[in-house]
LONU-985162 format. One record per residue (C-alpha): residue number from 1; residue in one letter; x, y, z. Coordinates in nm, 2 decimals. Layout:
   rodren   pami       xx       yy       zz
      NUM      A        X        Y        Z
...
***
This chain:
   rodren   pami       xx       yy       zz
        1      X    -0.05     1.23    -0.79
        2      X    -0.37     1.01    -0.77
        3      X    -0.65     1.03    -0.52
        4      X    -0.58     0.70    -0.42
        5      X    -0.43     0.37    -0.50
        6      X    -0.49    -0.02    -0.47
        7      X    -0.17    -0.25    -0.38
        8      X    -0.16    -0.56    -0.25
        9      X     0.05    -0.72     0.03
       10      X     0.02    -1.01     0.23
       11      X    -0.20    -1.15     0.04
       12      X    -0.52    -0.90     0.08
       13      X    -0.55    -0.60    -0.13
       14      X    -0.59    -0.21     0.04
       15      X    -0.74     0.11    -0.09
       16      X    -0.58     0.39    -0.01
       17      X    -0.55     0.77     0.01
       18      X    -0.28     1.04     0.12
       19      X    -0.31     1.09     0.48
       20      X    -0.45     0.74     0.57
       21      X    -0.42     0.54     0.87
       22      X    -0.45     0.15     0.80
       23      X    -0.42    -0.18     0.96
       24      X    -0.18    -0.43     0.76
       25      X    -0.17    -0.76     0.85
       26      X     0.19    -1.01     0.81
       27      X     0.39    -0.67     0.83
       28      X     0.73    -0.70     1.03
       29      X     0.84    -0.39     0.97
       30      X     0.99    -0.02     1.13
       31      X     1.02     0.28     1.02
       32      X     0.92     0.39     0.66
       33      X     0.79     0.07     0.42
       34      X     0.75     0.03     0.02
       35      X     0.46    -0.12    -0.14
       36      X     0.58    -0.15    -0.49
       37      X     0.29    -0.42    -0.56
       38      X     0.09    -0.13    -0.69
       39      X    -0.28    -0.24    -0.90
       40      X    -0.47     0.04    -0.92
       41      X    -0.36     0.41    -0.93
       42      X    -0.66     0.70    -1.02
       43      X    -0.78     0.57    -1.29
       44      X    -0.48     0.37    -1.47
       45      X    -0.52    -0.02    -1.39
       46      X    -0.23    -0.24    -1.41
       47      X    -0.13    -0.53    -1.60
       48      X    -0.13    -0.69    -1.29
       49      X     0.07    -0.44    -1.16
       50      X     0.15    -0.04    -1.21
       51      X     0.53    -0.04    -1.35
       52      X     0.71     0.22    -1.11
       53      X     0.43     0.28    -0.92
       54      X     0.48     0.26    -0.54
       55      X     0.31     0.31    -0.19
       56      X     0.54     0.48     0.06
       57      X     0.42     0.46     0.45
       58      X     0.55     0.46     0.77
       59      X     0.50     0.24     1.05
       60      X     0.32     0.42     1.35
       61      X     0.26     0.10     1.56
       62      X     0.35    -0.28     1.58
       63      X     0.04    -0.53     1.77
       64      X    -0.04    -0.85     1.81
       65      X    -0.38    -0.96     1.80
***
């Protein structure tokens, strides 16, 4: 496992680390949610993207802003 990874959603990139609370904007989503739009993991860079690599989080709160 890496000590953190870039993915990409919504059209803005997040870095990101186990343990991490973040905002994500254009999510309508419950429960537990797959970023699979991996670019950056550790070290290893994709080509745009990380084949396999993924982002698994959970949804702690829905707002509107």
């Amino acid at each position: 496992m890496s000590d953190f990874a870039i993915f990409q959603t919504g059209g803005k990139q997040y870095r990101v680390k186990v343990g991490d609370v973040i905002k994500v904007e254009k999510l309508d989503a419950t429960g537990d949610v797959t970023f699979d739009h991996v670019l950056m993991l550790g070290e290893t860079v994709g080509t745009p993207t990380i084949d396999g690599a993924r982002v698994v989080a959970t949804v702690v709160e829905q707002k509107r802003d």
